[in-house]
C-alpha positions in Angstrom: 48.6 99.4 79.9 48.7 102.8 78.7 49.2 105.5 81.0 51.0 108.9 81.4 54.6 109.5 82.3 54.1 112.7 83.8 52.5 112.9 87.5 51.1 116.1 87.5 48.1 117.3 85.3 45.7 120.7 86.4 42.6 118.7 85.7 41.4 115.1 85.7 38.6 113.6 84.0 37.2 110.4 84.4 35.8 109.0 81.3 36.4 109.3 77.8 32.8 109.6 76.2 31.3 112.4 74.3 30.8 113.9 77.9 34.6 113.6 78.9 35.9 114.7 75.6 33.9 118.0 75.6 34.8 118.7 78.9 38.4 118.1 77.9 38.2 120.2 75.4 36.9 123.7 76.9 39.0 122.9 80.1 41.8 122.7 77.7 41.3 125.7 75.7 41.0 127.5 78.8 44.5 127.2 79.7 44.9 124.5 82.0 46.7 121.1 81.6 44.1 118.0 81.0 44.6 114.8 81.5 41.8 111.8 80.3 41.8 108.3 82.0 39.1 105.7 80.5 39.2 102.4 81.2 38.1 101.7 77.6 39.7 100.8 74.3 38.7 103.9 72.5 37.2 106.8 73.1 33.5 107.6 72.9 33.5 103.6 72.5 31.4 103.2 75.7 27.4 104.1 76.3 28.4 107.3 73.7 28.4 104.5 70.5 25.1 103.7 71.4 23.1 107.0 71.5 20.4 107.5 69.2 22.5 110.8 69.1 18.8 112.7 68.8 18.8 116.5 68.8 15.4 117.7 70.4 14.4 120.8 72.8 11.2 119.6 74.4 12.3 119.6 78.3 10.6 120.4 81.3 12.5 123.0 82.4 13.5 126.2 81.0 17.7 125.6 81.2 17.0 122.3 80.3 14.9 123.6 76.8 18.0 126.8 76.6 20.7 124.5 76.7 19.6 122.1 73.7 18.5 124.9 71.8 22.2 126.6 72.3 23.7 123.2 71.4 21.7 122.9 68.4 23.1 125.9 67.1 27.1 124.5 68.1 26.2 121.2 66.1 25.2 123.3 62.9 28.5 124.7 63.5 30.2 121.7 64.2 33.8 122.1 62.2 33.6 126.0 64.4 33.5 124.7 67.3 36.0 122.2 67.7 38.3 124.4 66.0 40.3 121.8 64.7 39.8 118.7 62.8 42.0 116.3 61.0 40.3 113.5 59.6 36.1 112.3 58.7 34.1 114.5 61.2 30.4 113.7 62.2 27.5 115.3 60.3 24.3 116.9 61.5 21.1 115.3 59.7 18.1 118.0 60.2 15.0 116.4 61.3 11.9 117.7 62.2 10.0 116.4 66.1 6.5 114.7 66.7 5.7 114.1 69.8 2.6 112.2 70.5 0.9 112.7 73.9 -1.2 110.5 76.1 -4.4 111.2 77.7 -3.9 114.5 80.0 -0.5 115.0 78.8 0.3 118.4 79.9 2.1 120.9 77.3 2.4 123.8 79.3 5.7 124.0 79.9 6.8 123.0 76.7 4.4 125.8 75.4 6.0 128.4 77.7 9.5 127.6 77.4 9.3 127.7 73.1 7.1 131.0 73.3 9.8 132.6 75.4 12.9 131.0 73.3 11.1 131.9 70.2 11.7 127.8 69.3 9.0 127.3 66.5 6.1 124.8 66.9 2.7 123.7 66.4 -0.3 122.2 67.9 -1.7 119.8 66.1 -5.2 118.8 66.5 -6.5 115.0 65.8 -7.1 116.2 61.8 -4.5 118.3 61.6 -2.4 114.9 62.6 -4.1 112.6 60.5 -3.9 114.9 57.7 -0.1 115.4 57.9 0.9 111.8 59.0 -1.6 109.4 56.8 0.8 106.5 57.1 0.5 106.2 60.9 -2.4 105.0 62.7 -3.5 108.4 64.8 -5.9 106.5 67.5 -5.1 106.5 71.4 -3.9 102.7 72.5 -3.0 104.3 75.9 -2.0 103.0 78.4 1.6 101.3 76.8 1.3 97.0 77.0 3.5 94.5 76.4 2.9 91.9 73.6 1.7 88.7 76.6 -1.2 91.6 76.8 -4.6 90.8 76.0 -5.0 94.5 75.7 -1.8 94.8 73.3 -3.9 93.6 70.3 -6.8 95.7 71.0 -8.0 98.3 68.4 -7.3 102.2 69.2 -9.8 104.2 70.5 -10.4 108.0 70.3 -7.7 110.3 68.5 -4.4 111.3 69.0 -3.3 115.5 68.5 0.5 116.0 68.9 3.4 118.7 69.0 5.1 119.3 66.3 8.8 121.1 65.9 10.5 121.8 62.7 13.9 121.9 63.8 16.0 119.0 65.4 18.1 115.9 63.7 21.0 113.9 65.0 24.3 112.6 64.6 25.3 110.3 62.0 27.9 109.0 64.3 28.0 109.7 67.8 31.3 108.0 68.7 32.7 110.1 65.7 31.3 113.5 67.6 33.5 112.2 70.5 36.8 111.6 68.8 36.0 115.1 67.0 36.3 116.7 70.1 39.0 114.3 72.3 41.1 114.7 68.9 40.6 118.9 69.4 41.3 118.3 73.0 44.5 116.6 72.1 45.4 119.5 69.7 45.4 122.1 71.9 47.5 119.9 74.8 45.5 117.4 76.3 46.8 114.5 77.2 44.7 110.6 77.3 44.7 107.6 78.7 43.4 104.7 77.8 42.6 100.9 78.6 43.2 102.5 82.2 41.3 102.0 85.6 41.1 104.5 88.4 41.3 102.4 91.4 41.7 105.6 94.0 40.4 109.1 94.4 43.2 110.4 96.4 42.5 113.5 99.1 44.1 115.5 101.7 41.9 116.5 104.4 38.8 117.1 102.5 40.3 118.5 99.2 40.8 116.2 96.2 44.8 115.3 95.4 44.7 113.2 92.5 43.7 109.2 91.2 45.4 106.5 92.0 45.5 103.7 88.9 45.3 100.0 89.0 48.6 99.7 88.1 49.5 101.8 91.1 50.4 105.0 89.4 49.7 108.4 90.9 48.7 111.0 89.2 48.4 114.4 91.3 45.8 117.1 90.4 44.1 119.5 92.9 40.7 119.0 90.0 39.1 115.7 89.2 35.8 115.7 87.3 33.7 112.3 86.9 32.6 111.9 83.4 32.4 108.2 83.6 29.1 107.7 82.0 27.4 104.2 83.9 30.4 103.7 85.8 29.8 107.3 87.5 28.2 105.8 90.8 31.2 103.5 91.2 33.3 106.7 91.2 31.5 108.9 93.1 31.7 106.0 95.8 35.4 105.7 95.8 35.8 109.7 96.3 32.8 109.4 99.3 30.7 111.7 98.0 27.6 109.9 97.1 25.9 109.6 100.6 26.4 113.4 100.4 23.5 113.7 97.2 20.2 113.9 97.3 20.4 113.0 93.9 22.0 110.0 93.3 22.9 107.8 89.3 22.4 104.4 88.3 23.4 102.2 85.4 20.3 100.9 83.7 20.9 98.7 80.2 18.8 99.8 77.8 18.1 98.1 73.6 17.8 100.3 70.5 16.9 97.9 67.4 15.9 98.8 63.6 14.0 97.6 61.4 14.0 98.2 57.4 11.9 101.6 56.8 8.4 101.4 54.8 8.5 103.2 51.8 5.7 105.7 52.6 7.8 106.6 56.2 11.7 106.7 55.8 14.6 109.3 56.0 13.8 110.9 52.4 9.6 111.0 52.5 8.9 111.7 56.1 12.0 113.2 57.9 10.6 113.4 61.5 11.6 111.8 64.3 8.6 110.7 66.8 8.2 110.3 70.8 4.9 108.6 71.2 4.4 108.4 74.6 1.1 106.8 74.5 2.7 103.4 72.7 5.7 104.1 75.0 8.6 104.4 72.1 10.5 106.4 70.4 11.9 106.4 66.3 13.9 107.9 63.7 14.4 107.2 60.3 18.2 106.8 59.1 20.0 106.7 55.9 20.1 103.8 54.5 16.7 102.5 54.5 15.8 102.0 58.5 14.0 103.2 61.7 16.1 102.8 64.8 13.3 102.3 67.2 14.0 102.8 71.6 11.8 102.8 74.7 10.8 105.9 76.8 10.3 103.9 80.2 6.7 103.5 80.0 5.0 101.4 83.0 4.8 98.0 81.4 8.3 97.9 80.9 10.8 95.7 83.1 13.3 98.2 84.3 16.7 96.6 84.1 19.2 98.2 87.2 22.9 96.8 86.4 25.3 97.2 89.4 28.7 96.5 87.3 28.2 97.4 83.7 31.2 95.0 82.4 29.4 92.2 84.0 26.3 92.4 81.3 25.6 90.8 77.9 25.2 93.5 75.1 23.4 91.3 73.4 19.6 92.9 72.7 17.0 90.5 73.9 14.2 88.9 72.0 11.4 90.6 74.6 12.6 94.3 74.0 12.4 93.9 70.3 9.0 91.9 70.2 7.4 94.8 72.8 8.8 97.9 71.0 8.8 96.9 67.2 5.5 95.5 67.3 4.4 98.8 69.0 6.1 100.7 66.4 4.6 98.7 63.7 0.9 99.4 65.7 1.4 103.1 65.1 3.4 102.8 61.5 0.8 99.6 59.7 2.9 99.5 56.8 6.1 98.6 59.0 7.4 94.9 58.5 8.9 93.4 61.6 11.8 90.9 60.6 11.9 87.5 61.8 14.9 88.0 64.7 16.4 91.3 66.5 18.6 93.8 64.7 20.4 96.4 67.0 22.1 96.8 70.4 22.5 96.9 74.3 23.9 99.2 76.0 24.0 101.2 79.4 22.6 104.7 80.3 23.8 106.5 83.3 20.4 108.1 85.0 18.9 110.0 87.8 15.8 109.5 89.4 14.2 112.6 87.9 16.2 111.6 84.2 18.0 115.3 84.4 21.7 115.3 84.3 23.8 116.4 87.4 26.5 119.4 86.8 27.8 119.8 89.6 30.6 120.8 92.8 30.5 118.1 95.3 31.5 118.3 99.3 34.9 116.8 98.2 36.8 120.1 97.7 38.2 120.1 94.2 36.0 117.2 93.0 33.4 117.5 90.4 30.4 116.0 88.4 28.5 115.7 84.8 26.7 112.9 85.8 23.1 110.9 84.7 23.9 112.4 81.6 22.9 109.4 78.7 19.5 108.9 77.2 19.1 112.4 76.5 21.9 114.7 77.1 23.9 113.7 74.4 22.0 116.4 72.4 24.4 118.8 74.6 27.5 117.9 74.0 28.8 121.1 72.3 27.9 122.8 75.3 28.5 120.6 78.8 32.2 121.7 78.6 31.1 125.1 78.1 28.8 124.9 81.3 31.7 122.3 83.4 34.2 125.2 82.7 32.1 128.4 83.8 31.1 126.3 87.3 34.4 124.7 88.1 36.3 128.6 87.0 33.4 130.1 89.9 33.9 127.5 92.6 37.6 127.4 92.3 37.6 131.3 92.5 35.5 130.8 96.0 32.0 131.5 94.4 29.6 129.8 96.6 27.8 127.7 94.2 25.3 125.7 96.4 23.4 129.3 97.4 24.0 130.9 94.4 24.0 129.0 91.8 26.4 129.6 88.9 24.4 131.5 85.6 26.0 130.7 82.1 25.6 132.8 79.4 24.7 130.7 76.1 26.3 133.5 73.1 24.6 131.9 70.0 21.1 132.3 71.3 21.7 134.6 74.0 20.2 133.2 77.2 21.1 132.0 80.4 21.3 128.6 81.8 21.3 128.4 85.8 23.7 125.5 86.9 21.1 125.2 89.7 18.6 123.6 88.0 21.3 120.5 87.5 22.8 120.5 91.5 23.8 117.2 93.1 20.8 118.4 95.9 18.1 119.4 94.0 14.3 118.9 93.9 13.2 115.8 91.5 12.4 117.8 88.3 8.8 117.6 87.7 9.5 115.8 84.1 7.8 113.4 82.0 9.2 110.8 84.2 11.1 109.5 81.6 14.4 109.7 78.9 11.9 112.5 77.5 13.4 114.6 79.9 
């Protein structure tokens, strides 16, 4: 097992992802000693080599839009940023966002939020779509359905408009991103430790102390911040703090599968990535011929809670790829569905609401960046950024909880309000789903 010598560290962090590893990083830079325990092989090896890794701004709330717009501008400066690199680094891919809405869909926030940013976009009207996209079928088949559906085979009715927004992309490799910014980390002094299980959140009265680890080491630190992706709830348990929440995470597996990419719809001809929430899925084209192709929770489909993550098949599953590649190929005709599944299973790490918590907690000392996957990946370059400002004002005595902590984002120049991520919040009045 690999763990430190040393039994002293100013800061803790539980989990290695992209999460983790950004944290790490800013903590790091800010002068104080870090030290990483995953109980993984690698890092970012975990829910982080999964992500679709898509960089989009339409959110529902206003530091939800700021804070992707802020890390879209930190991923176009990628190399910047970490300020170091030694070895392949991940690359940006620009890509442009459709979003298709269902009947009563309501844009107003979105609308708001970009006017004020000064994010470009456009309405598009049902010709205006059909124009632009002739490869896609443009009718409404809302509500979603699953393929045992009499109703899944049924022709569209009506016409879809959408929202259209030049700017977004992703990451070729979002695993990469993470070792980018662990092997920055690890430049500037911090320390990891892999293949290693906490088994203990140690405390002293009700301030934080330190971890104990399954091989019964202690390592003292008056910080600890739980990064642990869908193993976050297990945490939060062991350090007491989760009956203490209104706002509480859950592992749920999730598929992402890909199919090959039809000529007139693929990375070079059309480079847009789509969230059609009236089929209920989400695509992007790739290099190399394909369309990765993932679910946005829509009604129909099973929900799939998972109370220990090591405990489930990653295996994807003949019934997600059969209800969203044939939905896929319902929107894109000239799609061809292969004969057997092509992708993967993993785990995302979600709220109720599907917004992230960065947070303080009741335990003194003990902190969270929580519910973060499905769509918070996006935010990498910043979350250390935003982890660093909040823990810097609590541990200076800043009461957080009644005045929430206000980061200012420098490349574009507006505020985020920590408040609108709290641990006791009000459900965010989303799209109810990854979407945000």
């Amino acid at each position: 097992m690999n763990t430190q010598s040393n039994h002293m560290t100013d800061v803790i962090i539980i989990g290695a992802g992209v999460v983790g590893a950004s944290i790490a990083l800013e903590l790091q830079r800010s002068g104080r000693s870090v030290t990483v325990i995953d109980k993984g092989e690698s890092v970012g090896g975990g829910s982080t080599s999964a992500s679709s890794a898509l960089i989009r701004f339409n959110y529902s709330t206003r530091s939800g839009v700021v804070a992707a717009w802020e890390s879209f501008h930190r991923w176009n400066a990628w190399e910047e940023h970490l300020g170091y690199v030694n070895g392949p680094i991940a690359q940006f891919h620009p890509l442009s966002m459709l979003l298709l809405e269902p009947p009563g869909f309501d844009r107003s926030s979105y609308l708001k939020h970009f006017n004020e940013l000064g994010i470009p976009f456009e309405e598009l009207d049902e010709k205006s779509l059909s124009d632009n996209y002739p490869m896609f079928d443009t009718g409404r088949f809302w509500p979603p359905s699953l393929p045992n559906d009499d109703q899944f085979f049924k022709n569209s009715e009506g016409k879809l408009g959408g929202f259209f927004v030049p700017y977004g992309g992703f990451i070729d490799d979002p695993q990469l991103a993470a070792q980018n910014l662990m092997d920055a980390a690890r430049h500037f002094g911090a320390k990891v430790s892999l293949r290693t299980s906490v088994v203990e959140i140690k405390k002293t009265k009700n301030k934080v102390s330190g971890v104990k680890l399954e091989n019964g080491e202690v390592i003292e630190s008056s910080i600890v911040i739980n990064a642990a992706g869908p193993w976050s709830s297990h945490i939060n348990d062991l350090a007491g703090v989760s009956e203490l929440m209104e706002m509480s995470t859950k592992a749920m597996r999730q598929e992402v599968h890909a199919i090959p990419a039809p000529a007139e719809f693929n990375f070079t001809n059309t480079p847009v990535m789509i969230g059609d929430l009236d089929l209920g899925f989400y695509t992007r084209p790739q290099p190399g011929g394909t369309l990765i192709v993932g679910g946005v929770e829509a009604d129909c489909d099973p929900v799939f809670w998972v109370e220990d993550p090591d405990d489930d098949s990653l295996n994807p599953t003949v019934d997600s790829w059969e209800a969203l590649v044939w939905r896929l190929a319902k929107r894109i005709p000239g799609a061809s569905v292969p004969n057997r599944p092509t992708g993967l299973a993993s785990h995302y790490d979600v709220t109720p609401d599907w917004t992230p918590i960065y947070d303080r907690t009741d335990l003194g000392g003990f902190y969270i960046a929580c519910g973060t996957s499905g769509n918070q990946f996006k935010n990498a370059p910043l979350i250390g950024h935003l982890m660093n400002q909040l823990i810097s004002a609590c541990e200076a005595g800043h009461d957080h909880d009644n005045d929430p902590v206000q980061v200012l984002c420098p490349m574009v120049n507006e505020i985020v309000d920590l408040g609108t991520f709290s641990r006791n919040r009000k459900p965010v009045a989303g799209t109810g789903t990854v979407l945000g």
